[in-house]
C-alpha positions as CSV (number, residue, x, y, z in Angstrom):
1,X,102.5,167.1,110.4
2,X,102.1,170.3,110.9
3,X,104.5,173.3,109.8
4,X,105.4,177.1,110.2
5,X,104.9,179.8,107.2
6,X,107.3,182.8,107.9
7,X,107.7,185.3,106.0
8,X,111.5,187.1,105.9
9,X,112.1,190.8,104.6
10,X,115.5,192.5,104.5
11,X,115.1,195.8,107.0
12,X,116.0,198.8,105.0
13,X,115.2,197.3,101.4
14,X,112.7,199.5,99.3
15,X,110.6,198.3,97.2
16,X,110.6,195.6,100.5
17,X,112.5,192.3,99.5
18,X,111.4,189.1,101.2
19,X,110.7,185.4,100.8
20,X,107.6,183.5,102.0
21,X,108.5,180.2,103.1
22,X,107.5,177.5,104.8
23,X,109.2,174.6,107.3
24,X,108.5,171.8,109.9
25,X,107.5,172.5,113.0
26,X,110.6,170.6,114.5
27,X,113.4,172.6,112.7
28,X,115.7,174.3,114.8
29,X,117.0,177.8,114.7
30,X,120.5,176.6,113.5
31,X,118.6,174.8,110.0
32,X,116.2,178.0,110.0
33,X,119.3,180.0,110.1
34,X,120.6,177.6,106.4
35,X,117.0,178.3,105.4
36,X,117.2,181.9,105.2
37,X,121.0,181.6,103.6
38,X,119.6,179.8,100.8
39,X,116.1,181.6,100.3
40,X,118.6,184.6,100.1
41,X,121.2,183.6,98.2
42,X,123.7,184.2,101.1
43,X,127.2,182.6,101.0
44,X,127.2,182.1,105.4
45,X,130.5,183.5,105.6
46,X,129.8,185.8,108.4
47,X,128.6,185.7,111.9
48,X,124.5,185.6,112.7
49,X,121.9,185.6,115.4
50,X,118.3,185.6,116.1
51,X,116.8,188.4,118.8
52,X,113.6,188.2,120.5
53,X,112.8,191.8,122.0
54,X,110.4,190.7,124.2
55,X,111.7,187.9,125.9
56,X,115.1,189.4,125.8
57,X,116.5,186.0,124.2
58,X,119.3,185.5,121.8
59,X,119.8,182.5,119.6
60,X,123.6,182.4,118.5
61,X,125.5,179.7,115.9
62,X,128.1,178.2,118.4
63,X,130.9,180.7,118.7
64,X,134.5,179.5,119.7
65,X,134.7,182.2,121.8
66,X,132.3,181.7,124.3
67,X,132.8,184.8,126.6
68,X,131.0,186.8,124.0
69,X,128.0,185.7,125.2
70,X,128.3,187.8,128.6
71,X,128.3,190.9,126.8
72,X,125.0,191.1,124.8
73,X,122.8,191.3,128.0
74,X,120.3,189.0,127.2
75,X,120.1,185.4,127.8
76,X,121.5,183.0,125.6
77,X,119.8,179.8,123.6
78,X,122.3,177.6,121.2
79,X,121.0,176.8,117.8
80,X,119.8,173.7,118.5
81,X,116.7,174.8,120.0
82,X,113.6,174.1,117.9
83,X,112.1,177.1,116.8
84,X,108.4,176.1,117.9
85,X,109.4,176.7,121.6
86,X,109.1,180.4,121.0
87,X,108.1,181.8,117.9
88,X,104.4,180.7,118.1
89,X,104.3,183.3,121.8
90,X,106.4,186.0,119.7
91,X,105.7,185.8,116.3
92,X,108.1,188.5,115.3
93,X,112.2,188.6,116.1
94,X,115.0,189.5,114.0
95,X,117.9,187.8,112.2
96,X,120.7,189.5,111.9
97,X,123.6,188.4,109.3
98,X,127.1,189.8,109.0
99,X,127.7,191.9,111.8
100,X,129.7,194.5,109.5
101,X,127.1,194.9,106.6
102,X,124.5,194.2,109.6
103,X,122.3,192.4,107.0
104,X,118.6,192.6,109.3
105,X,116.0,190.4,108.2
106,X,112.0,191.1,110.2
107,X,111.0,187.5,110.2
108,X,107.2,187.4,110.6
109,X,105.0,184.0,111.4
110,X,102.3,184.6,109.5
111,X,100.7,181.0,110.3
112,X,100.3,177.5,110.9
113,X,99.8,174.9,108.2
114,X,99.7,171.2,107.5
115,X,102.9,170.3,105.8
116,X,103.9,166.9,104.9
117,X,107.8,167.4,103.9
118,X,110.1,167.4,105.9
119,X,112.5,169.8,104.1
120,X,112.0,173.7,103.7
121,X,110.6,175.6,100.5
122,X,110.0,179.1,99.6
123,X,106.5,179.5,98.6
124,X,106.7,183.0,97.1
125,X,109.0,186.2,96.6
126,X,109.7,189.7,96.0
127,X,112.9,190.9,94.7
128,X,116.5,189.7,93.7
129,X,119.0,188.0,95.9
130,X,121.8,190.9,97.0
131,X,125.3,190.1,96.5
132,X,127.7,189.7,99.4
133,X,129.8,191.7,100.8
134,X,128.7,195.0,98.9
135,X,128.4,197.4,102.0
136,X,125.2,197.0,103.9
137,X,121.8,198.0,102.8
138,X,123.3,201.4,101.4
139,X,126.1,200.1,99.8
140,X,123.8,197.4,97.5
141,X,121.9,200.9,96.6
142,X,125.5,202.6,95.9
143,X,126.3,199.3,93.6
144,X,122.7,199.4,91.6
145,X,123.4,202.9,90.9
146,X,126.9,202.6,89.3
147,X,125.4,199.1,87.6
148,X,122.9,201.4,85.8
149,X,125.3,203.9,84.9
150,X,127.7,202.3,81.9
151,X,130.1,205.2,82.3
152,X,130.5,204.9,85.8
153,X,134.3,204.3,87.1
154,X,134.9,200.5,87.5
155,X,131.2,199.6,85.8
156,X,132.6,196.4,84.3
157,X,134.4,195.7,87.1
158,X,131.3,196.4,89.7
159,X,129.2,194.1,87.3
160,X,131.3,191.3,86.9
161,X,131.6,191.1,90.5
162,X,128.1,191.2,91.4
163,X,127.5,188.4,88.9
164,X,130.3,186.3,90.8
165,X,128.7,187.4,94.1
166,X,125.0,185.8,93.2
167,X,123.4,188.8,92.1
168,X,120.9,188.1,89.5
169,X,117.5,187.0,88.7
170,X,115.7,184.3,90.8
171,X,115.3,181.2,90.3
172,X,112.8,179.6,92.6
173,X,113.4,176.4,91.1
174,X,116.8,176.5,91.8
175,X,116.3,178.0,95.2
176,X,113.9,175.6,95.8
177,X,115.9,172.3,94.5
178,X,119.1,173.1,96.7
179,X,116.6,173.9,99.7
180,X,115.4,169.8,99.3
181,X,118.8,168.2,98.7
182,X,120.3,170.6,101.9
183,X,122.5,167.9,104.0
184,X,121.1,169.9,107.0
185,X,117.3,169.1,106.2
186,X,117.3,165.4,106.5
187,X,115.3,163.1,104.6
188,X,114.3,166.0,102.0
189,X,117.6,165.3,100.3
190,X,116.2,161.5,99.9
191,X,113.0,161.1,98.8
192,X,112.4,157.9,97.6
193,X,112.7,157.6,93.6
194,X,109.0,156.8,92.8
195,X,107.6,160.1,94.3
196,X,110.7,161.8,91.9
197,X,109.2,159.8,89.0
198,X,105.7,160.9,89.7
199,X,106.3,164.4,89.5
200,X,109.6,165.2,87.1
201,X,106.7,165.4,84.1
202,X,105.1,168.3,86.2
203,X,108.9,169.4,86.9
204,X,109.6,169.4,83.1
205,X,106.1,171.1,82.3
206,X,106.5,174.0,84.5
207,X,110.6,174.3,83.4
208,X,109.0,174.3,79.5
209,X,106.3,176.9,80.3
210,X,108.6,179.3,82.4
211,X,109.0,182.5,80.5
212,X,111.7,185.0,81.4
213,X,111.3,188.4,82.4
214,X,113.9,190.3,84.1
215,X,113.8,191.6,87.2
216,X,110.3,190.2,89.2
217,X,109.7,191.9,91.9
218,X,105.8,190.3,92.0
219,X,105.1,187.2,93.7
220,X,105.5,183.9,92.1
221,X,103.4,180.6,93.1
222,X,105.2,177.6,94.2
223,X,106.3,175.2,92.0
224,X,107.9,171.8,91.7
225,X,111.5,171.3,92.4
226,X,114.2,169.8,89.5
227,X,116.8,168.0,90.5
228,X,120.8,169.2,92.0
229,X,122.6,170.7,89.3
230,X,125.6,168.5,88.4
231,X,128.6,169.4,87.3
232,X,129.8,167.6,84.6
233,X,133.1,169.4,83.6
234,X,136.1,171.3,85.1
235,X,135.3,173.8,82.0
236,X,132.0,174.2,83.4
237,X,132.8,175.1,86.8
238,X,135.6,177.6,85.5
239,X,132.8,179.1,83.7
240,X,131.2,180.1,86.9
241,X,134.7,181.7,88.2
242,X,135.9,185.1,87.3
243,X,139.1,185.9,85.6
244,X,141.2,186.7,88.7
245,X,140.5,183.7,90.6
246,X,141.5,181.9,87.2
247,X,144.3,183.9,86.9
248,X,145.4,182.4,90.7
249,X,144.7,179.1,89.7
250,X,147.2,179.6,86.9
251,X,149.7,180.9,89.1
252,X,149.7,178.0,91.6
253,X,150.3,175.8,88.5
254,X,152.6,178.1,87.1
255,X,150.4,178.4,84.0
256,X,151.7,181.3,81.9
257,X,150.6,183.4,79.0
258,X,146.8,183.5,80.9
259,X,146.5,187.0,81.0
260,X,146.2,188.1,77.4
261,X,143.2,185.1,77.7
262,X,139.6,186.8,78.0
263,X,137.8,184.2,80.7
264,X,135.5,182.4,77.6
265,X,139.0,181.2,76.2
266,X,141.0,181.4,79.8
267,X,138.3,178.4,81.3
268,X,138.3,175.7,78.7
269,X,142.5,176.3,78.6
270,X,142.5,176.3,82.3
271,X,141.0,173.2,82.4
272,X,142.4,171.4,80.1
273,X,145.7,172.2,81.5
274,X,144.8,170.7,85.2
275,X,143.2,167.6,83.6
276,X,146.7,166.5,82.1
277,X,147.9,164.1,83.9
278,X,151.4,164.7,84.6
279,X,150.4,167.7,86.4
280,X,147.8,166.3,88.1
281,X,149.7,163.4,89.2
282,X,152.4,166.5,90.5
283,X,149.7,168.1,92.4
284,X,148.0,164.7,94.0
285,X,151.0,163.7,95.0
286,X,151.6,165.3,98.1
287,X,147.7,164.6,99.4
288,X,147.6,163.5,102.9
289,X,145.9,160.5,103.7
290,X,142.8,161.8,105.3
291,X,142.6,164.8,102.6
292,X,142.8,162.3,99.9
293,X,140.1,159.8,101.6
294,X,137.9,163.4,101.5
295,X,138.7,164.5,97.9
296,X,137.5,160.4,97.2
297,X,134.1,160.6,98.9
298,X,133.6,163.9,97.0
299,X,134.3,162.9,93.6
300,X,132.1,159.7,94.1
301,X,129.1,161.9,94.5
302,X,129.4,162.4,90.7
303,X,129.3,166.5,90.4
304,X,126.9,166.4,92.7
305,X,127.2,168.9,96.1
306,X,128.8,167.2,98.9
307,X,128.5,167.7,102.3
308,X,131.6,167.1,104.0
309,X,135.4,168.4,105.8
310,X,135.6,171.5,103.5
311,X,138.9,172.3,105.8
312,X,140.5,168.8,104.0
313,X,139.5,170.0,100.7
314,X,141.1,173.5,101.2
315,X,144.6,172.4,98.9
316,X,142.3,170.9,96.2
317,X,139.9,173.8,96.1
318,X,143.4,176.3,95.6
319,X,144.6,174.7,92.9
320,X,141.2,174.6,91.3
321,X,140.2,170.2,91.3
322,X,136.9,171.5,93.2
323,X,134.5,174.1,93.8
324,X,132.5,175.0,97.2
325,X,129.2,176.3,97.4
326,X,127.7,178.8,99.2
327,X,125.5,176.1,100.7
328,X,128.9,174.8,102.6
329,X,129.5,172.0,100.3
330,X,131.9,170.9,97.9
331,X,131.8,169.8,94.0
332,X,134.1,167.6,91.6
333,X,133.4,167.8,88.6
334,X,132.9,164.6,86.7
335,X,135.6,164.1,84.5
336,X,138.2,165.2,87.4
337,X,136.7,162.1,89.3
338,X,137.5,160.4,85.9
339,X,140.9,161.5,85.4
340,X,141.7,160.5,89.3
341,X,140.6,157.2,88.7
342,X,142.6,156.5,85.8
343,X,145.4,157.9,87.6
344,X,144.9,156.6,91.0
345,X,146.9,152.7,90.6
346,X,148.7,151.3,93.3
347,X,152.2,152.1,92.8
348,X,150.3,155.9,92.6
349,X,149.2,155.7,95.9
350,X,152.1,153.8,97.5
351,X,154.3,157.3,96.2
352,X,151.3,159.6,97.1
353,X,151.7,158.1,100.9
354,X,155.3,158.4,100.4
355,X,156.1,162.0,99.4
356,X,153.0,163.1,101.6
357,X,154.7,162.3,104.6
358,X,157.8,163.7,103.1
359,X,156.0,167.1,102.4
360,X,154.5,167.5,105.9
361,X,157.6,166.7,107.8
362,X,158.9,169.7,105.0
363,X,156.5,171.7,106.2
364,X,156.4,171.6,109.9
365,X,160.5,172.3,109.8
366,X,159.4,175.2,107.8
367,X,156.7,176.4,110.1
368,X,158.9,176.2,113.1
369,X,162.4,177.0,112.0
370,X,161.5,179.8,109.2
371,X,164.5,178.0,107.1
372,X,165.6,174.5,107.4
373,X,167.6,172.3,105.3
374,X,167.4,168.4,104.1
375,X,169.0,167.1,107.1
376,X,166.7,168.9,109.6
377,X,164.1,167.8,107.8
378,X,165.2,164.1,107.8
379,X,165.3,164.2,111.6
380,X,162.3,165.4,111.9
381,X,160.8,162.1,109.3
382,X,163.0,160.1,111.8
383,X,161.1,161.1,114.8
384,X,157.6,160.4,112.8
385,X,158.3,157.2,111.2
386,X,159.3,158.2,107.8
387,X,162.5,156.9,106.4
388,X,163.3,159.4,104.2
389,X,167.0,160.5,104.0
390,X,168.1,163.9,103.3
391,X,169.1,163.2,99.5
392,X,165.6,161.6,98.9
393,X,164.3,164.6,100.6
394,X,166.2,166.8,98.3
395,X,165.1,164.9,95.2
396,X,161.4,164.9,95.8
397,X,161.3,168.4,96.6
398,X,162.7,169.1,93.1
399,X,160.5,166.6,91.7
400,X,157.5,168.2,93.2
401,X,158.6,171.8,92.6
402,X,155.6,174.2,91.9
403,X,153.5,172.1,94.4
404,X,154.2,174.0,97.4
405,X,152.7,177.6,98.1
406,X,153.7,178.6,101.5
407,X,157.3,177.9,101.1
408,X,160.3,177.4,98.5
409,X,163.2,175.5,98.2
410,X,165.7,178.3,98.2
411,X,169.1,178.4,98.4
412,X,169.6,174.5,99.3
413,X,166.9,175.3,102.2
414,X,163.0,174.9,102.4
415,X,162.3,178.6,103.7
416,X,159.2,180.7,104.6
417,X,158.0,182.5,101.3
418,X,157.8,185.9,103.8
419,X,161.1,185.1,104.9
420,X,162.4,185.4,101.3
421,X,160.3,188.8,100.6
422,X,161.9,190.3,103.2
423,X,164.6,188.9,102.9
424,X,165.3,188.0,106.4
425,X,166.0,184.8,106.4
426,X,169.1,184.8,106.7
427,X,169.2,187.0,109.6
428,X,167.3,183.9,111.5
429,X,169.9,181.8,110.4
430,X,172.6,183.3,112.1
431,X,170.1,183.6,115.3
432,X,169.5,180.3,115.9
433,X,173.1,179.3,115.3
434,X,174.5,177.3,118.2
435,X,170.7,176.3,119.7
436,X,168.8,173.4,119.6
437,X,165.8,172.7,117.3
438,X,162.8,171.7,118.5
439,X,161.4,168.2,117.0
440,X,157.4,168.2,116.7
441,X,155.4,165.1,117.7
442,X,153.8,162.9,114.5
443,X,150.3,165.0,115.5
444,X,152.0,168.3,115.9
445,X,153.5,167.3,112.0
446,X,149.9,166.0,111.3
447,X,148.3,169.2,112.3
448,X,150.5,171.4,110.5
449,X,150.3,170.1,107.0
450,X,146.2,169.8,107.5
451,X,145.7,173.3,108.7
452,X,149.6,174.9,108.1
453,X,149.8,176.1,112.1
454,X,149.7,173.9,115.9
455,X,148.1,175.5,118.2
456,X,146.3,177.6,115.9
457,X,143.2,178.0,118.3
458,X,144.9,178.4,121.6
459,X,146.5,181.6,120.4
460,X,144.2,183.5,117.8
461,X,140.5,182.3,120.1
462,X,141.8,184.8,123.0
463,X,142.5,187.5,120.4
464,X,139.4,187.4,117.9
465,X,137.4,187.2,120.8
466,X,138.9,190.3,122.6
467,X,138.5,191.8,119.2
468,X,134.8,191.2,118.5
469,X,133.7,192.1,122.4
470,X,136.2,194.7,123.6
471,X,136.6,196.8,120.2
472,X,133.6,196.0,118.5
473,X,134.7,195.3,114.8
474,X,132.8,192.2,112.4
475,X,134.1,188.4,113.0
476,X,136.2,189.0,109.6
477,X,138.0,191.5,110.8
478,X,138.7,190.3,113.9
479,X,139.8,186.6,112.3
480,X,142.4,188.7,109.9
481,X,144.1,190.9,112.8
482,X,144.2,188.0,115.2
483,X,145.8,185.5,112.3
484,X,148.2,188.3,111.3
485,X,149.3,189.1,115.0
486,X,150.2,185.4,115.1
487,X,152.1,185.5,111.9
488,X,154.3,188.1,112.6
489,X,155.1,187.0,116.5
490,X,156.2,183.5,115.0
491,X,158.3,184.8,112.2
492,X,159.7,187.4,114.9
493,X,158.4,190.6,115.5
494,X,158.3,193.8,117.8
495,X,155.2,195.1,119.9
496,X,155.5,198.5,117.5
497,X,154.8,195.8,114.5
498,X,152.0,194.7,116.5
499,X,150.5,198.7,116.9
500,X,151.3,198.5,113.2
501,X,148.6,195.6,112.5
502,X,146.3,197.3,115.1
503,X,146.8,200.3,113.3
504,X,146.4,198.9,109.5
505,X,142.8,197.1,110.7
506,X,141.3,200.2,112.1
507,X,141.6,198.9,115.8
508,X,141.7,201.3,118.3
509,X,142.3,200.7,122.0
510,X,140.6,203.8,123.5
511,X,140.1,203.0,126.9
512,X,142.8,202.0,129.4
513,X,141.0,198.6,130.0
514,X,140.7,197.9,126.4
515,X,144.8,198.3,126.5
516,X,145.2,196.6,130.0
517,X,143.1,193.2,128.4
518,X,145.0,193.5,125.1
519,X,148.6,193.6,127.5
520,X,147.0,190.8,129.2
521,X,146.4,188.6,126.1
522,X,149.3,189.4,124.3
523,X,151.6,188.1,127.0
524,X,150.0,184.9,127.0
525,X,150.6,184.7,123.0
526,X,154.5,186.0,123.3
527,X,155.0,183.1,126.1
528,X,152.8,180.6,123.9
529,X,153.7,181.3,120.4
530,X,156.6,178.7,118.8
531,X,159.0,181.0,117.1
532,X,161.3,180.4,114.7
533,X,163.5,182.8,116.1
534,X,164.0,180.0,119.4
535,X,163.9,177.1,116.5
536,X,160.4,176.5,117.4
537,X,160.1,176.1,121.0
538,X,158.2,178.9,122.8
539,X,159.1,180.9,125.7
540,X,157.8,179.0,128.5
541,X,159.5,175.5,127.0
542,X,162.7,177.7,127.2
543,X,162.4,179.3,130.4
544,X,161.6,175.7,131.6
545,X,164.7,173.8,130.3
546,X,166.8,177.0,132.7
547,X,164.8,176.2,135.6
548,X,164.3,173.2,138.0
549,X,161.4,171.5,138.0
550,X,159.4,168.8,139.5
551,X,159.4,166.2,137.1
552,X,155.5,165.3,138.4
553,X,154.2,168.7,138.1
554,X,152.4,170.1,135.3
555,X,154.5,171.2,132.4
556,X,154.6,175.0,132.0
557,X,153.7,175.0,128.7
558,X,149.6,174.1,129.6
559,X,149.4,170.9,128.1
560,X,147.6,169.2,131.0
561,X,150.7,166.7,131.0
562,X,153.3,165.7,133.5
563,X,156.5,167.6,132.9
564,X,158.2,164.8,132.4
565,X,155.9,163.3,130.1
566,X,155.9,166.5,127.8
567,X,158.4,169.4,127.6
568,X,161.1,167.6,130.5
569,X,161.0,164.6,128.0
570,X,164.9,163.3,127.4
């Protein structure tokens, strides 16, 4: 088999920081792309690409928003293209990460060679991973500077970040060991378990003989790979957290007396608090079906990393049952697993299903009304298949009290946590007084409690991508101001708010067709968006029910159905 050795320096970095690695010939650009993430330390939360100058090619991850292919000028290859189709004729191209810190890295085919693996390793390197997120090139030498200055402002602050963010000495082993078990590499995370046996001696040698010494900034020969870390404890992976995500984790729990708690005592209470298992069973209870069948598959690994839906696991990453990695995986630590299963009987799951439908059908009247009491809520469980009555309703959302994070049960209502901050709500009570409620479908209700939107994508693609093309900001950015834009027009809002969020993210509309395409989009998500101001119906579902239709025509609302089949429905 044959195989690529590349070496990868950051652009800017003096003394020069790079890795010297090696990988099959048949990888594409998309696993060379989770090669250079892990030889790096980086946590892939941004955008990236690969340009070849000559050629005039670009290699891209697979953007939602296609268009913004048109406006780079060069011609466009997806990730799944191996990488021997072009780097052997141009040895030399460029990957770029995080399109705000514009994180360069000169990539370099230095050769050819025989290699038998079929996962990726990093033969040698020069210099310590860079944390995330610190500013570009010039901002990580702004951070080193105030980390070697103990009375700089914010120095325990700056360093305890870092630490959190992956700065720190290299561990090629490590490096090395997550590279092999990488879901994206194939067979290297399966070797068989007699080649393991054969060479965990020479693992263990090498581990016994490593000495420590700082900073290395000289090249290191390749070694033998250990094992995947496994996390054994929820102490243990508190101990990798810093104090204010701790501090959250309390909060969602309602945990108090945390902050007087330095983070060696804060973990182990932390923990020990989640593990009992009347809160637990509080916190479990709401699970969905399909986040629950996740959360399983991942604590069966055994504190291993798991590669899997990290979008299901987002409610059991909040409140602190698992950690994610900046490989894009997840972890359980052992003895939550443990405490699950001892938990998990089947009068257990028989509520679990039971107050989980009860707590989306909560959710979606919250989501589209802003406010809604028991009875709404009961008609919408009637229309989904649950048979909860408004008192039961009311009951289990007492029970389950503390559970919910993106609304309260205020005031005999479930109501929109913003709508209480502002107190508003009230004000779209007496709105919608004499109209009639919308009632979501059982995958409207579905998609809400999975992802807490419907229709997410159709209104926030347009806008990020106008965004990232038109006004040139990074893909965080972008994701913020479209999500917020959305927030505010479904809670009920005025095109000044909107300048206002514009304003706040630093976007600026110079040009009149920068402002004539943002016009153009924004009608489309003030016709689009469900408001809770209409009860959750949008404008062209209303405009529809005033005017006469042809029950066989398309339904204004774009769905692709009949009218009658969708919005003209009796």
């Amino acid at each position: 088999m044959k195989g690529y050795q590349l070496k990868i320096t950051i652009k800017g970095s003096k003394p020069p920081r790079w890795r010297r690695v090696v990988v099959p010939e048949q990888f594409t650009f998309c696993q060379l792309h989770q090669v250079i993430q892990g030889a790096f330390g980086w946590c892939d939360y941004h955008l990236h690409k690969f340009e070849f100058k000559k050629p005039g090619l670009l290699i891209r991850e697979t953007w939602e928003e296609d268009d913004l292919a048109e406006s780079c000028g060069c011609d466009v290859l997806e990730e799944g293209t191996q990488i021997g189709t072009l780097i052997t004729e141009n040895p030399r191209f460029i990957y770029t990460y995080d399109f705000g810190d514009t994180w360069e890295h000169q990539i370099l085919m230095e050769k050819e060679v025989e290699y038998e693996y079929s996962y990726p390793q990093v033969l040698k390197y020069k210099g310590d991973n860079i944390p995330e997120d610190c500013g570009g090139i010039g901002g990580y030498y702004d951070l080193l500077d105030k980390l070697d200055d103990p009375e700089a402002e914010d120095h325990d602050l700056m360093e305890e970040w870092a630490c959190q963010q992956g700065m720190g000495e290299y561990d090629l082993d490590e490096v090395n060991a997550n590279l092999k078990a990488h879901p994206a590499f194939g067979q290297g995370r399966a070797e068989n378990a007699q080649e393991d046996a054969v060479r965990e001696p020479a693992v263990q040698e090498h581990a016994a003989g490593k000495q420590k010494t700082g900073i290395q900034d000289a090249e290191k020969p390749e070694t033998q790979k250990p094992a995947p870390r496994v996390i054994h404890t929820l102490e243990e992976l508190f101990s990798r957290f810093d104090k204010t995500e701790l501090l959250r984790i309390a909060k969602v729990h309602h945990i108090g007396g945390c902050d007087e708690l330095g983070k060696n005592k804060l973990a182990p209470a932390l923990a020990a608090a989640l593990l009992d298992s009347q809160r637990m069973g509080r916190f479990f209870g709401t699970l969905s079906d399909e986040t629950t069948a996740e959360f399983e598959k991942a604590a069966a690994a055994g504190g291993i990393e798991y590669q899997g839906d990290l979008e299901a696991l987002n409610f059991l990453h909040y409140g602190g049952y698992c950690g994610f990695t900046s490989l894009g995986t997840a972890v359980v630590p052992a003895d939550v697993a443990k405490a699950y299963d001892e938990m998990n009987t089947e009068k257990f799951r028989s509520d679990r299903h039971y107050r989980s439908q009860v707590w989306a059908c909560c959710k979606a009247a919250v989501y589209l009304y802003g406010a809604a009491d028991a009875g709404q809520v009961e008609t919408i469980c009637r229309a989904v298949g649950c048979e909860a009555d408004a008192g039961e309703i009311t009951r289990l959302c007492r029970e389950m009290k503390g559970v919910w994070t993106d609304f309260a049960y205020w005031d005999g209502r479930f109501i929109d946590w913003n709508l209480i901050q502002a107190d508003a709500y009230k004000d779209v009570l007496n709105y919608q007084k004499g109209k009639e409620f919308y009632i979501p479908s059982a995958l409207q209700v579905k998609e809400i409690a999975r992802t807490g939107a419907v229709e997410l994508k159709k209104h926030i693609r347009p806008l990020k991508a106008f965004f990232l093309a038109m006004v040139g900001c990074d893909e965080e950015t972008a994701r913020e101001a479209a999500s917020s834009i959305h927030h505010h027009v479904r809670l009920g809002t005025t095109p000044k708010a909107v300048e206002d969020i514009m304003e706040h993210f630093g976007l600026n509309l110079d040009s009149q067709e920068k402002m004539n395409g943002f016009d153009e989009i924004m009608e489309q998500v003030w016709k689009e968006t469900r408001t809770v101001g209409n009860c959750g119906y949008n404008r062209v579902e209303l405009d529809a029910k005033t005017a006469r239709i042809d029950p066989d025509a398309p339904c204004p609302c774009g769905s692709g159905k009949r009218y009658r089949q969708c919005c003209g429905r009796k």
